[in-house]
C-alpha beads as a LAMMPS data file, in Angstrom:
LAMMPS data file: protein, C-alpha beads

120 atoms
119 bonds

1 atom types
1 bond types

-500.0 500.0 xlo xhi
-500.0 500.0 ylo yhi
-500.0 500.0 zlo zhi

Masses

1 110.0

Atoms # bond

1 1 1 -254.086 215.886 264.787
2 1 1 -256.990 218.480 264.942
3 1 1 -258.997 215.791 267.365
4 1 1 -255.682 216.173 269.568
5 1 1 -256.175 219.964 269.819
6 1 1 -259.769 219.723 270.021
7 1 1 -260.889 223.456 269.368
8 1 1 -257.727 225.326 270.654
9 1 1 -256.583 224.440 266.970
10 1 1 -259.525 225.674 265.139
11 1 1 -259.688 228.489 267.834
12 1 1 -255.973 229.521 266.868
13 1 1 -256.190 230.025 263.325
14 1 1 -259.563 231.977 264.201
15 1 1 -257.846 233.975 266.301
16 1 1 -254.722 234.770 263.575
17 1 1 -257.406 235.895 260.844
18 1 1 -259.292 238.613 263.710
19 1 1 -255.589 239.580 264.064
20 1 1 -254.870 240.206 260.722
21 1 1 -258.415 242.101 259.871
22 1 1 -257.582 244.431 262.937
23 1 1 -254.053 245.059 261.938
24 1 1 -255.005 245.764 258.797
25 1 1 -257.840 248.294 260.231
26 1 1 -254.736 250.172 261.593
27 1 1 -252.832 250.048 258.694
28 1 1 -255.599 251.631 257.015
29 1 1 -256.742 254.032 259.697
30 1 1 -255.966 257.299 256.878
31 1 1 -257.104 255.315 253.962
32 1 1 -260.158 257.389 252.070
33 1 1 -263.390 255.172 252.369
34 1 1 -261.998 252.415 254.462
35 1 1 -263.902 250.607 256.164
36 1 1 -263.145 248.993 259.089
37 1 1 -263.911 244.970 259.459
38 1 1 -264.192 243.055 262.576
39 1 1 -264.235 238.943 262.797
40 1 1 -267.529 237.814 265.241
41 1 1 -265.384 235.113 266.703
42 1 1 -268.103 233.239 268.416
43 1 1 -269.804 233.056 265.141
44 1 1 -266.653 231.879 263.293
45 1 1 -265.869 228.885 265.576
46 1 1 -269.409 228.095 265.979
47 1 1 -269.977 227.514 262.397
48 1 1 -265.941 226.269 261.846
49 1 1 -266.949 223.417 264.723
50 1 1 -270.596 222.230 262.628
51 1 1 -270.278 218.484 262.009
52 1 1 -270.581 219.706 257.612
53 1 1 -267.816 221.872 257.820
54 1 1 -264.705 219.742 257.502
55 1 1 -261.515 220.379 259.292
56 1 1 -259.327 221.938 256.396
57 1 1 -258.049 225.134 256.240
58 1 1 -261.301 226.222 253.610
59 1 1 -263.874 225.193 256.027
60 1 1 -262.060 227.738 258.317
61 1 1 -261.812 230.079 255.992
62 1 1 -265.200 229.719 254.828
63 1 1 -266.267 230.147 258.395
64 1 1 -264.321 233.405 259.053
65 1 1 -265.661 234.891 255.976
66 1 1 -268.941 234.486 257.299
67 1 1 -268.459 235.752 260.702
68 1 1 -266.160 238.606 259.216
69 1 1 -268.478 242.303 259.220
70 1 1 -267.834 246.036 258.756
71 1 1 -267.971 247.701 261.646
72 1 1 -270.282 250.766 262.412
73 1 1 -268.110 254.324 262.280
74 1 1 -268.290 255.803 265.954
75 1 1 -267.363 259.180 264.646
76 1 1 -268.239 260.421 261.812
77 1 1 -265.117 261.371 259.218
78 1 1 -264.958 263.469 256.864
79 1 1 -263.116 261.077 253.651
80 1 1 -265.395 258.175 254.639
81 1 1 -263.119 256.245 256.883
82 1 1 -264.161 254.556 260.124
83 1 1 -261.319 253.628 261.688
84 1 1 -261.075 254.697 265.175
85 1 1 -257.708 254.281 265.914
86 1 1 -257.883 254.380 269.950
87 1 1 -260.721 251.434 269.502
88 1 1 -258.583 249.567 266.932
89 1 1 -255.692 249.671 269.046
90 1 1 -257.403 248.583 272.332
91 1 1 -259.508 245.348 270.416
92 1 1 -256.113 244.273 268.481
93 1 1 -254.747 244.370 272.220
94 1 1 -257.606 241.914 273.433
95 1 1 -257.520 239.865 270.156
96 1 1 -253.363 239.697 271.338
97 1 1 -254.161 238.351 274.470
98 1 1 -256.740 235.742 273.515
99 1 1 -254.096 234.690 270.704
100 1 1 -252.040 234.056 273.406
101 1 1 -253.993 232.336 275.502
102 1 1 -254.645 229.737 272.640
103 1 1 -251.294 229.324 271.653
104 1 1 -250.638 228.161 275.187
105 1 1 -253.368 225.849 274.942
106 1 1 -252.069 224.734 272.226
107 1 1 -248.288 224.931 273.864
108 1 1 -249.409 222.431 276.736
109 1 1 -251.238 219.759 274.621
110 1 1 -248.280 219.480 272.480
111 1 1 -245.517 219.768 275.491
112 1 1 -247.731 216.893 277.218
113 1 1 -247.543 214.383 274.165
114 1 1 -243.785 215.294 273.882
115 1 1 -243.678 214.052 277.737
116 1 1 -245.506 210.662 276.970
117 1 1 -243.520 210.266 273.699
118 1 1 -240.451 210.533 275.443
119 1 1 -241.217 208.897 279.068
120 1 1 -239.872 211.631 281.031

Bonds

1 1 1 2
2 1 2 3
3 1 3 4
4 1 4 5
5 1 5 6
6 1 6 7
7 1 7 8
8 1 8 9
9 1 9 10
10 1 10 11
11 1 11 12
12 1 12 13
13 1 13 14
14 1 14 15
15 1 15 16
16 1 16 17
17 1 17 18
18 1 18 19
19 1 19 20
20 1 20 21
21 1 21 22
22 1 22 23
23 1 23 24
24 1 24 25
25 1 25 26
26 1 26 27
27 1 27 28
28 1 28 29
29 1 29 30
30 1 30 31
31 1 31 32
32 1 32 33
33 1 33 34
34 1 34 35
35 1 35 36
36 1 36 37
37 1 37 38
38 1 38 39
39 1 39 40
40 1 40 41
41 1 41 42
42 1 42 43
43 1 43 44
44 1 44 45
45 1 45 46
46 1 46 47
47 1 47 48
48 1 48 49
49 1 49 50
50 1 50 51
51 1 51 52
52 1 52 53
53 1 53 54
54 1 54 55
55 1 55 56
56 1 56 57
57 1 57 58
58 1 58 59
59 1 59 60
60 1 60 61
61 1 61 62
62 1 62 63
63 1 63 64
64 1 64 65
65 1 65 66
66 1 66 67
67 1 67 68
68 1 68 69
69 1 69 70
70 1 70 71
71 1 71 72
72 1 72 73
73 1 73 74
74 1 74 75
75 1 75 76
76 1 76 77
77 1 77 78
78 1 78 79
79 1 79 80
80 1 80 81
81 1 81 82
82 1 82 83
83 1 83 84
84 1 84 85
85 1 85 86
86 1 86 87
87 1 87 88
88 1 88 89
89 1 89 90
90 1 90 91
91 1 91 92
92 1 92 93
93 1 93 94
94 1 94 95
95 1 95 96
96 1 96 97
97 1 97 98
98 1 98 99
99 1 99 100
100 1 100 101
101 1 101 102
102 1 102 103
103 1 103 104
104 1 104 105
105 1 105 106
106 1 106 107
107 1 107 108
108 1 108 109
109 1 109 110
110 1 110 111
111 1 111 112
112 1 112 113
113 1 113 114
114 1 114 115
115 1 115 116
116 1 116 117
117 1 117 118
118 1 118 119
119 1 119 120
């Protein structure tokens, strides 16, 4: 199945897991000594796509966790936290839209083999 998707499959979970560490950046944005996280997505499906990683969910996992950093404060705060919440808001935004944009990927590979399964 994941040679069917190609990468919009690999680039979809991706995707999900830079969704969940922003979310959780903005659930956190008055937590003492947070620190907010950011998922290099580039890096993540670059290394998820090597021919050695596999094509389970723990060679994507694997991959995330090594594209996954803390990102540099752009103010300074006072308890340690460096969530910015207008910058969290506007990259969970993006990350929304390029979710999005691979689920339709996704949405047109699988309405197309529906279409030859069925003959129609």
């Amino acid at each position: 199945m994941s040679d069917f998707l190609g990468i919009h499959g690999t680039a979809l979970v991706l995707r999900e897991q830079r969704l969940q560490l922003l979310s959780a950046n903005i659930a956190n944005a008055d937590t003492p000594n947070y620190k907010a996280q950011d998922l290099d997505f580039n890096s993540a499906l670059h290394a998820a796509l090597q021919p050695g990683a596999g094509a389970g969910g723990d060679a994507l996992d694997a991959a995330a966790a090594s594209a996954r950093y803390v990102r540099a404060a752009t103010q300074p705060s006072l308890d340690g936290n460096t969530v910015d919440g207008d910058r969290e808001n506007a990259a969970f935004a993006q990350a929304s839209l390029e979710y999005r944009a691979s689920l339709s990927f996704v949405e047109s590979k699988v309405r197309s083999m529906l279409t030859a399964i069925t003959g129609q």
